[in-house]
PQR file with spaces between the fields and no chain letter, atoms N, CA, C, O and H, PARSE charges and radii, in Angstrom:
ATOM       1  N    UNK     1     -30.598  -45.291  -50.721 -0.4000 1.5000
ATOM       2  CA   UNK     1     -31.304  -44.745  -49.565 -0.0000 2.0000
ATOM       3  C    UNK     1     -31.965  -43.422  -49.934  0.5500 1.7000
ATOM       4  O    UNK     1     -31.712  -42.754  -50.936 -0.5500 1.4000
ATOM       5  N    UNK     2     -33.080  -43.070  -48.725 -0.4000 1.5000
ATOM       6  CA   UNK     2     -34.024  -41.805  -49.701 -0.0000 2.0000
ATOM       7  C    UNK     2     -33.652  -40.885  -48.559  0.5500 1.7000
ATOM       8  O    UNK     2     -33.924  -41.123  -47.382 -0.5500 1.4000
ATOM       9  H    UNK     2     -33.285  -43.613  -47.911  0.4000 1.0000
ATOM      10  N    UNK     3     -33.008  -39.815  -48.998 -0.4000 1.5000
ATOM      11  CA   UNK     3     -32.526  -38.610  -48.173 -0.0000 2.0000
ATOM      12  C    UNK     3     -34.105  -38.397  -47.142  0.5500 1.7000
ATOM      13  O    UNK     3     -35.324  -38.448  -47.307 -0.5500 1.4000
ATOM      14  H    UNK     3     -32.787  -39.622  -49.954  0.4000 1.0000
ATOM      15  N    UNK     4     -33.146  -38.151  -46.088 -0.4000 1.5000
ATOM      16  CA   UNK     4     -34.277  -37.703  -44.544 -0.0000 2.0000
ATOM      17  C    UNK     4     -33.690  -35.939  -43.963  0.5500 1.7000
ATOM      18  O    UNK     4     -32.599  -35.370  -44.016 -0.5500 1.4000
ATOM      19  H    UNK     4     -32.156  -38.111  -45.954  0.4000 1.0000
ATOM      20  N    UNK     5     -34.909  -35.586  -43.491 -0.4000 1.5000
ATOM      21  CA   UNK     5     -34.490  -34.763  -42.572 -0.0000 2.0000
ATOM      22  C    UNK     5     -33.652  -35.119  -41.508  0.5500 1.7000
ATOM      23  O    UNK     5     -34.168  -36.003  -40.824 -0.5500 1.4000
ATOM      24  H    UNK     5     -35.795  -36.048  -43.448  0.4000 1.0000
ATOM      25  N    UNK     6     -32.338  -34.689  -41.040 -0.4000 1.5000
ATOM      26  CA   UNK     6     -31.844  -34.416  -40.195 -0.0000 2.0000
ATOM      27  C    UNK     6     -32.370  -34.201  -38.818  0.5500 1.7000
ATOM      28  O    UNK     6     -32.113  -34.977  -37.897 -0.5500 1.4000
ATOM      29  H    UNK     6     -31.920  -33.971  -41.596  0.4000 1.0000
ATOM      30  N    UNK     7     -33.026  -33.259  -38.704 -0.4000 1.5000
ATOM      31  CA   UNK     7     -33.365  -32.786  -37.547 -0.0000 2.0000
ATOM      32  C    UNK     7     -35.232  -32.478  -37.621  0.5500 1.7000
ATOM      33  O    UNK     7     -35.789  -31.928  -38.571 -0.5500 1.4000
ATOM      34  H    UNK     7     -33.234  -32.629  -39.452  0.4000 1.0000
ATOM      35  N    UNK     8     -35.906  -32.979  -36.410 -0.4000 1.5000
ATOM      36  CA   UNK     8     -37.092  -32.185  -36.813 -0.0000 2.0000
ATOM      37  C    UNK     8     -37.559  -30.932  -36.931  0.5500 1.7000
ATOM      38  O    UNK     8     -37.131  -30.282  -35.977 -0.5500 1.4000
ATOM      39  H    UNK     8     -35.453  -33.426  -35.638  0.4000 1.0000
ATOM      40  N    UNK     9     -38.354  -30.156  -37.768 -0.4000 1.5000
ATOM      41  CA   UNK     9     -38.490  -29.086  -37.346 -0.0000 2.0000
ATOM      42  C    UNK     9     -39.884  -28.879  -36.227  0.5500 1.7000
ATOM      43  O    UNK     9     -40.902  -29.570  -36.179 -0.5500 1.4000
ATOM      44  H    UNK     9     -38.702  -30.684  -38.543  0.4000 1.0000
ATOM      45  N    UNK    10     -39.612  -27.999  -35.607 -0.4000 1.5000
ATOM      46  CA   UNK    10     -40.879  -27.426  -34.429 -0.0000 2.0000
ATOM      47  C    UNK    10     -41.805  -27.218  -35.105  0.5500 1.7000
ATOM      48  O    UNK    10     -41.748  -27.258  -36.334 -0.5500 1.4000
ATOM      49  H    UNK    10     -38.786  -27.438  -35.646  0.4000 1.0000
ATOM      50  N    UNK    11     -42.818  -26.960  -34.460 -0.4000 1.5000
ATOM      51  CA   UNK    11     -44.386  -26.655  -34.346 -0.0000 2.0000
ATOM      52  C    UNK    11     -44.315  -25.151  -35.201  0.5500 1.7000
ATOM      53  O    UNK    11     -44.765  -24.996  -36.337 -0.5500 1.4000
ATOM      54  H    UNK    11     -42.864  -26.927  -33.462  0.4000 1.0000
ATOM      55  N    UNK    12     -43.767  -24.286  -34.528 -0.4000 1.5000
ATOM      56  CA   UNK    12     -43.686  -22.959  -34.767 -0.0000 2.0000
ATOM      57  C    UNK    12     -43.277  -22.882  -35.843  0.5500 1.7000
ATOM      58  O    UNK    12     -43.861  -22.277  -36.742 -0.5500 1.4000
ATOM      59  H    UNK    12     -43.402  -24.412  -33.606  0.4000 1.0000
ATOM      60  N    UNK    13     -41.937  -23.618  -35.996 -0.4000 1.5000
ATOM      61  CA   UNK    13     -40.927  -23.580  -37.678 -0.0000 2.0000
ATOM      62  C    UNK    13     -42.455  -23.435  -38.437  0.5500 1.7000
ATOM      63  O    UNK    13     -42.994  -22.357  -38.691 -0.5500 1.4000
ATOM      64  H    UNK    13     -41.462  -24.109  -35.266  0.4000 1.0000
ATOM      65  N    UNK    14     -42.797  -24.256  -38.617 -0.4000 1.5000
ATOM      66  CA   UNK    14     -43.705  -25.098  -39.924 -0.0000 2.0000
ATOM      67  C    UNK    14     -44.625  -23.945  -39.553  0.5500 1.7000
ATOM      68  O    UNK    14     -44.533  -23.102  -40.445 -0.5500 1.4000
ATOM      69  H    UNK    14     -42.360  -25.131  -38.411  0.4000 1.0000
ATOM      70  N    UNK    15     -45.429  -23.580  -38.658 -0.4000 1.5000
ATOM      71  CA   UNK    15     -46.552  -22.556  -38.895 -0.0000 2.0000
ATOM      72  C    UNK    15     -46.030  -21.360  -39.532  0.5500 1.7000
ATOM      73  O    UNK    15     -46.798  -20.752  -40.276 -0.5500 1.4000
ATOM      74  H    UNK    15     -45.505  -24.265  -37.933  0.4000 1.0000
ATOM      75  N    UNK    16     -44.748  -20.885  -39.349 -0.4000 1.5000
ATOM      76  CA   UNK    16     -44.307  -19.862  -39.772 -0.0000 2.0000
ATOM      77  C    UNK    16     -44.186  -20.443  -41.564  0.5500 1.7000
ATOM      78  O    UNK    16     -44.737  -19.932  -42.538 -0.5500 1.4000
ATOM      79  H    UNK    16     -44.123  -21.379  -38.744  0.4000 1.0000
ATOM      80  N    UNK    17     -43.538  -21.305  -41.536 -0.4000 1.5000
ATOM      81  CA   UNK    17     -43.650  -21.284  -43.217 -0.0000 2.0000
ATOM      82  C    UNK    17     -44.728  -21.633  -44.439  0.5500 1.7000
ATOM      83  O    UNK    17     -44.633  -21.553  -45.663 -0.5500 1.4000
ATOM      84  H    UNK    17     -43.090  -21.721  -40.744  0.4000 1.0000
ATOM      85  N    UNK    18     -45.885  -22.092  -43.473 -0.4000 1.5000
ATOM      86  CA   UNK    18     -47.104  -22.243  -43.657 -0.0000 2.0000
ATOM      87  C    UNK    18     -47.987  -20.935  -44.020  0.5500 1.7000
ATOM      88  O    UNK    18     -48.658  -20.641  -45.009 -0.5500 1.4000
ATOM      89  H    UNK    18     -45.963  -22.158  -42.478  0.4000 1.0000
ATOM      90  N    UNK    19     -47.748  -20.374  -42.985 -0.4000 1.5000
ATOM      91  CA   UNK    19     -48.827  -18.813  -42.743 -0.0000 2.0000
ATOM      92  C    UNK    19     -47.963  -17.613  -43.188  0.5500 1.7000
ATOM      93  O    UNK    19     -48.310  -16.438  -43.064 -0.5500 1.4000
ATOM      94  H    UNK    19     -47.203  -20.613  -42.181  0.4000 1.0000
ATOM      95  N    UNK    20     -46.743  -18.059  -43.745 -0.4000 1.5000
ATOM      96  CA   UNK    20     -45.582  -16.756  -43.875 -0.0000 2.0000
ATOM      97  C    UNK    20     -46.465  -15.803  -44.717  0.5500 1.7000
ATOM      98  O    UNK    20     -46.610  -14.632  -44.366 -0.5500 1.4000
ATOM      99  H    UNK    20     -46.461  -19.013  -43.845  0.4000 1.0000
ATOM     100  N    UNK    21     -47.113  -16.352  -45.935 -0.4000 1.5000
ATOM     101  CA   UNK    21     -47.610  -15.582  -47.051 -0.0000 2.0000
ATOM     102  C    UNK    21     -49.234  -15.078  -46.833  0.5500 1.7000
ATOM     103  O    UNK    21     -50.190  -15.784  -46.514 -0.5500 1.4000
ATOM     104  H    UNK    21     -46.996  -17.303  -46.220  0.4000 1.0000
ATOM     105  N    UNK    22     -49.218  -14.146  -47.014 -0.4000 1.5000
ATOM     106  CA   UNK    22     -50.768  -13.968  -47.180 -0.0000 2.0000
ATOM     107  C    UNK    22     -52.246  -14.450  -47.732  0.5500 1.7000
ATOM     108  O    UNK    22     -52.178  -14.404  -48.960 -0.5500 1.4000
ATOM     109  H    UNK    22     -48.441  -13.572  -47.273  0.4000 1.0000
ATOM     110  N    UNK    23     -53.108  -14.743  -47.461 -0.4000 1.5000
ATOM     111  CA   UNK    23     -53.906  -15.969  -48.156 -0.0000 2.0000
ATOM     112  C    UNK    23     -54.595  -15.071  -48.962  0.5500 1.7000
ATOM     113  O    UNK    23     -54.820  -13.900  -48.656 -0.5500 1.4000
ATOM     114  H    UNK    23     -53.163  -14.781  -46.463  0.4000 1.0000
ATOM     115  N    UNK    24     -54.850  -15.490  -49.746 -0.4000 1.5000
ATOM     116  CA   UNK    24     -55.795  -15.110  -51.113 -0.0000 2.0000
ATOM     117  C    UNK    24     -57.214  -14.689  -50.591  0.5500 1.7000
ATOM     118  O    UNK    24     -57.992  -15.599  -50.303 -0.5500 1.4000
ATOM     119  H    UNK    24     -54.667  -16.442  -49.994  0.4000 1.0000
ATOM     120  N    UNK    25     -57.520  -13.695  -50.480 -0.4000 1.5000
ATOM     121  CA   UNK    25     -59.096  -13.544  -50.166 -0.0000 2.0000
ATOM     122  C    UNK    25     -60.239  -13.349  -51.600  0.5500 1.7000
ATOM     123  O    UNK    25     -60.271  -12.439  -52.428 -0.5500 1.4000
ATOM     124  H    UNK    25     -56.888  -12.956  -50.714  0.4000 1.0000
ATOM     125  N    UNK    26     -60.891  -14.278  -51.512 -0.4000 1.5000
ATOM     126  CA   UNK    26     -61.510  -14.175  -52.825 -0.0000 2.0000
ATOM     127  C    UNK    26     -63.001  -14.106  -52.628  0.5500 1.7000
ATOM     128  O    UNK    26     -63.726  -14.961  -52.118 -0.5500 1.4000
ATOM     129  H    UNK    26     -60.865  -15.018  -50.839  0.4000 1.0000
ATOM     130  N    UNK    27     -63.399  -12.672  -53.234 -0.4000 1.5000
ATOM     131  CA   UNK    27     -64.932  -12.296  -52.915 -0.0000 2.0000
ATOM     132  C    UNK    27     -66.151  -12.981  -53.603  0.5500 1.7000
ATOM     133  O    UNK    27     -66.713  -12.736  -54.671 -0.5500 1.4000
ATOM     134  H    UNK    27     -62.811  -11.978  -53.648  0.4000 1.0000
ATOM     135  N    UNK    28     -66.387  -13.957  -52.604 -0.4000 1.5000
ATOM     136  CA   UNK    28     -67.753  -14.704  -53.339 -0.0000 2.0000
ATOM     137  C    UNK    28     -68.793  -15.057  -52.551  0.5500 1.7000
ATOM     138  O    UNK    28     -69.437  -16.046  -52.201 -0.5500 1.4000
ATOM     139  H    UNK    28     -65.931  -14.156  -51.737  0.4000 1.0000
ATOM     140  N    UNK    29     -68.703  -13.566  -52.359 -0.4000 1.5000
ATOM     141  CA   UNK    29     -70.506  -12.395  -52.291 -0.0000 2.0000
ATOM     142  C    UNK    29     -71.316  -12.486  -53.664  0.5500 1.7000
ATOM     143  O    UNK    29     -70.471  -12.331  -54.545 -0.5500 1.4000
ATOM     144  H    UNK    29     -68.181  -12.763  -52.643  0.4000 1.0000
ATOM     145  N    UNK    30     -72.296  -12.627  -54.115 -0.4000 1.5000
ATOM     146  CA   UNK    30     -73.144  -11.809  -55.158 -0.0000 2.0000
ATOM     147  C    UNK    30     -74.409  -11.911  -54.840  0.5500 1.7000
ATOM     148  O    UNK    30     -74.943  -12.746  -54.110 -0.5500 1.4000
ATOM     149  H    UNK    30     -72.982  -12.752  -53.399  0.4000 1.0000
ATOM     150  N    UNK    31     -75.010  -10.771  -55.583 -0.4000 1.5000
ATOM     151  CA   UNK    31     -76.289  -10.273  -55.404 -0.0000 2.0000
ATOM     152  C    UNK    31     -77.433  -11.510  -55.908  0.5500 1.7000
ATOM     153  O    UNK    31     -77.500  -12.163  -56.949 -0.5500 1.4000
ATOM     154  H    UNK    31     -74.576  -10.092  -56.176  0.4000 1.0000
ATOM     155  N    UNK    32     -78.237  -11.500  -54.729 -0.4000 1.5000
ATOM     156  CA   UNK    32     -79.488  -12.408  -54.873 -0.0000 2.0000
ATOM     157  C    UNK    32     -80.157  -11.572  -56.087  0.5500 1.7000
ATOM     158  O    UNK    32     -80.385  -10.362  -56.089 -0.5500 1.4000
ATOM     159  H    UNK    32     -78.183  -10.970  -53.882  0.4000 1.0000
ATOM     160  N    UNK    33     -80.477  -12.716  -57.351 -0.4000 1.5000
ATOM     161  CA   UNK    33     -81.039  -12.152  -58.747 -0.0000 2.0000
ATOM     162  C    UNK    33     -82.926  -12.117  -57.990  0.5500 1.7000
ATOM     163  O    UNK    33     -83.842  -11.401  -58.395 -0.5500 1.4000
ATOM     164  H    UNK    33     -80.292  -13.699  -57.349  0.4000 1.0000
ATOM     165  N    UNK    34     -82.965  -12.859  -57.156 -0.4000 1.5000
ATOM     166  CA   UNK    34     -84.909  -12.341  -56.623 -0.0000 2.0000
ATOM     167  C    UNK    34     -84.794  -11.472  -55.487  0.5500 1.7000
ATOM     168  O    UNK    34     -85.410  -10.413  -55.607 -0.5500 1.4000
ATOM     169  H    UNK    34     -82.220  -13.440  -56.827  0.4000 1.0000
ATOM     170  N    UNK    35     -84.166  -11.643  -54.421 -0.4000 1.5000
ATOM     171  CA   UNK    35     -84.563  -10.987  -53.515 -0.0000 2.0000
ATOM     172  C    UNK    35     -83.449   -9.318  -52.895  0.5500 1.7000
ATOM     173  O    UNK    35     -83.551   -8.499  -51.982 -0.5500 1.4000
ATOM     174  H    UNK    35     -83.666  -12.503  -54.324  0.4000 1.0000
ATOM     175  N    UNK    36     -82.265   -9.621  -54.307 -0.4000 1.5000
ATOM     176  CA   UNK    36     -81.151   -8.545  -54.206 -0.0000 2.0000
ATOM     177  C    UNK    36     -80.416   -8.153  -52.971  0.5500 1.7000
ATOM     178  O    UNK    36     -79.763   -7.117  -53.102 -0.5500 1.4000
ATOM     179  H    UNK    36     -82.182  -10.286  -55.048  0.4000 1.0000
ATOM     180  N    UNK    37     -80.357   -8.789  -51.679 -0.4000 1.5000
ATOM     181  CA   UNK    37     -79.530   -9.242  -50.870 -0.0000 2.0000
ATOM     182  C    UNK    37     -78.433  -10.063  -51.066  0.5500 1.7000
ATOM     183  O    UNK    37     -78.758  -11.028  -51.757 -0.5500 1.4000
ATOM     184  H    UNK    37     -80.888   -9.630  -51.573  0.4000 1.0000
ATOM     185  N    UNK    38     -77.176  -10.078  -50.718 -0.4000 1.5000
ATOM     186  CA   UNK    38     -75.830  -10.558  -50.682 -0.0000 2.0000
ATOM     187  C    UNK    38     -76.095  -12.002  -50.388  0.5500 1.7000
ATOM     188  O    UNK    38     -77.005  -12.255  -49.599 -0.5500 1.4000
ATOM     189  H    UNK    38     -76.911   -9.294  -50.157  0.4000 1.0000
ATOM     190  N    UNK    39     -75.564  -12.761  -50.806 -0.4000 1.5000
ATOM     191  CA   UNK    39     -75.091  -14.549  -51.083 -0.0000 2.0000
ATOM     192  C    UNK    39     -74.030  -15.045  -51.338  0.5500 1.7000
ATOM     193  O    UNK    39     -73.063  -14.393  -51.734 -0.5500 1.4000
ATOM     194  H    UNK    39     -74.825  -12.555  -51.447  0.4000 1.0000
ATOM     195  N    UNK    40     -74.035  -16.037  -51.190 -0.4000 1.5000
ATOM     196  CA   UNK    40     -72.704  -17.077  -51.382 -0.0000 2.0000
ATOM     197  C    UNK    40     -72.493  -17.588  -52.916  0.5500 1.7000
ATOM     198  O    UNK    40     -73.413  -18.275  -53.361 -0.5500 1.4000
ATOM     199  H    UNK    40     -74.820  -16.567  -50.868  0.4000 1.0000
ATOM     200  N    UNK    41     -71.755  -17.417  -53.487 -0.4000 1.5000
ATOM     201  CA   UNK    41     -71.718  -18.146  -54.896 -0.0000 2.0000
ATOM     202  C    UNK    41     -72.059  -19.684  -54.939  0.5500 1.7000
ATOM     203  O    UNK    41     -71.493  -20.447  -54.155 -0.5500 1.4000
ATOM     204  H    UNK    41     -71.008  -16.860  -53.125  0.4000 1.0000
ATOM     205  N    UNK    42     -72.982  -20.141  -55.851 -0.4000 1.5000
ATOM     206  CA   UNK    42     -73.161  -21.671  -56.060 -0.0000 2.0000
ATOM     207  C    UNK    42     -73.696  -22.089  -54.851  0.5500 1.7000
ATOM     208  O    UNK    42     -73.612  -23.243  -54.432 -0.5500 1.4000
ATOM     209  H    UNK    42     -73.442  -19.522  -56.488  0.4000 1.0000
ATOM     210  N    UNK    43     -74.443  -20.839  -54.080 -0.4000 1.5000
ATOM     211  CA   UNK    43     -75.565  -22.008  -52.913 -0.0000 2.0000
ATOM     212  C    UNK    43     -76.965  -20.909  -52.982  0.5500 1.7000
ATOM     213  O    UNK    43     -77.147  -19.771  -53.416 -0.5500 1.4000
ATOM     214  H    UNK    43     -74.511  -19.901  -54.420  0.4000 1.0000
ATOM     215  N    UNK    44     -77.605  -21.700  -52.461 -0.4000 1.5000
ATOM     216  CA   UNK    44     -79.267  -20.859  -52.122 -0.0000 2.0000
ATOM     217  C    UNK    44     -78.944  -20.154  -51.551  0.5500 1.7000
ATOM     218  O    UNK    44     -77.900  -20.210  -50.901 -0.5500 1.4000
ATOM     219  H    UNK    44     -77.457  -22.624  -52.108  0.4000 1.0000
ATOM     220  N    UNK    45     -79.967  -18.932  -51.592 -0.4000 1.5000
ATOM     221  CA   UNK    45     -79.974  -17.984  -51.160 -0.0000 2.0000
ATOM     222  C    UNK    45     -80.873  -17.515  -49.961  0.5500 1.7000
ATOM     223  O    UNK    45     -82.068  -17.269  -50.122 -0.5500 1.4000
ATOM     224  H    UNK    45     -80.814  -18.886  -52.120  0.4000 1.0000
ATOM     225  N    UNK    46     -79.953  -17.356  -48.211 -0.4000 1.5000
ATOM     226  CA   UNK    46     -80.315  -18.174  -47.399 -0.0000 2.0000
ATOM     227  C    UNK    46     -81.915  -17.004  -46.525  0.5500 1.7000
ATOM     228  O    UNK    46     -82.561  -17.172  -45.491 -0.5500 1.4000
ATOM     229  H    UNK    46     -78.982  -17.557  -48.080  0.4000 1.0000
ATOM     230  N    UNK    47     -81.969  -15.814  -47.716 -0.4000 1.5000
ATOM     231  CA   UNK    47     -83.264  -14.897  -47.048 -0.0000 2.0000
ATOM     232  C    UNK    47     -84.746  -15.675  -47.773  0.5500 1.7000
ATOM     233  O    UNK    47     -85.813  -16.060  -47.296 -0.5500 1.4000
ATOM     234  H    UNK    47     -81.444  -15.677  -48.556  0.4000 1.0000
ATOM     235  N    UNK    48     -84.288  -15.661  -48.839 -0.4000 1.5000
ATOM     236  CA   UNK    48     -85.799  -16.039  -49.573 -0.0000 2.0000
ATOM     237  C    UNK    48     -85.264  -17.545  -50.179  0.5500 1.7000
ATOM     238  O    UNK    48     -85.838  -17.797  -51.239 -0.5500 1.4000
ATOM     239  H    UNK    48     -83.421  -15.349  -49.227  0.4000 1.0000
ATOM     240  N    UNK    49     -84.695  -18.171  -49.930 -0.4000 1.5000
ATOM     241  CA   UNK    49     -84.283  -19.430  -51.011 -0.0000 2.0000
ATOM     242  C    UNK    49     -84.475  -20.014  -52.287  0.5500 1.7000
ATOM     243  O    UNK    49     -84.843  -21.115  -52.697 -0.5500 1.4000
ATOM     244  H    UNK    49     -84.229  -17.967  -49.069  0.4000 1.0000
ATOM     245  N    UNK    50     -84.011  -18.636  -52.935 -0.4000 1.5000
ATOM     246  CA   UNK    50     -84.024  -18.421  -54.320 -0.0000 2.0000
ATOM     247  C    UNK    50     -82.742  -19.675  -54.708  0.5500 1.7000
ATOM     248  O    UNK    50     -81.762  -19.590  -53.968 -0.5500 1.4000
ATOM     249  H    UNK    50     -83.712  -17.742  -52.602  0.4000 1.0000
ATOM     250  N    UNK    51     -82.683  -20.755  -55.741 -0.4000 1.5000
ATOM     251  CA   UNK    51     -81.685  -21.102  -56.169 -0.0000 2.0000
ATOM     252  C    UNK    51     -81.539  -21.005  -57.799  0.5500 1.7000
ATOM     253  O    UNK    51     -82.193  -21.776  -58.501 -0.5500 1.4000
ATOM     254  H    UNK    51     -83.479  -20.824  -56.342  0.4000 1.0000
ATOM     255  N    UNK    52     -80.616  -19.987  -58.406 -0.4000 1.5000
ATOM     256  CA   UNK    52     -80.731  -19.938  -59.781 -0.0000 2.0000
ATOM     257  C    UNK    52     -81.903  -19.100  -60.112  0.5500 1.7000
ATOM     258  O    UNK    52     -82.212  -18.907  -61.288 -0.5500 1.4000
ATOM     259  H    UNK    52     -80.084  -19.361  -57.836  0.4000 1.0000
Protein backbone atom coordinates (compact mmCIF):
# COMPACT_ATOMS: atom_id res chain seq x y z
CA UNK A 1 0.00 0.00 0.00
CA UNK A 2 1.27 3.70 -0.85
CA UNK A 3 1.34 5.80 2.38
CA UNK A 4 -1.62 8.68 2.37
CA UNK A 5 -2.14 11.69 4.17
CA UNK A 6 -4.02 11.27 7.18
CA UNK A 7 -5.77 14.25 7.45
CA UNK A 8 -6.33 17.03 4.86
CA UNK A 9 -4.58 19.99 5.07
CA UNK A 10 -6.60 23.56 4.71
CA UNK A 11 -6.49 26.13 2.21
CA UNK A 12 -4.49 28.40 4.48
CA UNK A 13 -2.01 25.41 5.66
CA UNK A 14 -0.76 25.06 2.01
CA UNK A 15 -0.72 28.93 1.18
CA UNK A 16 1.33 29.42 4.11
CA UNK A 17 3.85 26.82 3.01
CA UNK A 18 3.68 27.88 -0.43
CA UNK A 19 4.26 31.75 0.07
CA UNK A 20 6.31 31.11 3.45
CA UNK A 21 9.59 32.07 1.48
CA UNK A 22 10.27 35.02 -0.38
CA UNK A 23 10.15 34.93 -4.22
CA UNK A 24 13.10 35.65 -6.18
CA UNK A 25 12.77 39.00 -7.88
CA UNK A 26 14.79 38.98 -10.92
CA UNK A 27 15.54 42.29 -12.86
CA UNK A 28 14.76 41.90 -16.49
CA UNK A 29 14.69 45.54 -17.35
CA UNK A 30 17.41 46.50 -20.03
CA UNK A 31 18.15 49.34 -21.95
CA UNK A 32 16.62 49.69 -25.49
CA UNK A 33 20.15 49.46 -27.72
CA UNK A 34 17.98 52.19 -30.43
CA UNK A 35 15.78 54.07 -28.63
CA UNK A 36 17.61 53.78 -24.80
CA UNK A 37 14.37 53.46 -22.88
CA UNK A 38 13.80 50.45 -20.41
CA UNK A 39 12.47 46.88 -21.86
CA UNK A 40 11.75 43.53 -21.21
CA UNK A 41 14.50 40.99 -21.88
CA UNK A 42 13.97 38.74 -25.12
CA UNK A 43 10.88 40.88 -26.41
CA UNK A 44 10.50 44.09 -28.70
CA UNK A 45 10.84 46.99 -27.61
CA UNK A 46 7.36 48.29 -26.95
CA UNK A 47 8.33 52.54 -27.69
CA UNK A 48 10.00 52.25 -31.04
CA UNK A 49 9.90 48.35 -31.84
CA UNK A 50 13.33 47.86 -32.04
CA UNK A 51 13.94 43.90 -31.93
CA UNK A 52 17.74 43.04 -31.56
Amino acid sequence: MVPLPKRKHTRSRTGIRRGGQPKMVLSNLTKCTSCGKLKENHRACPYCGFWR
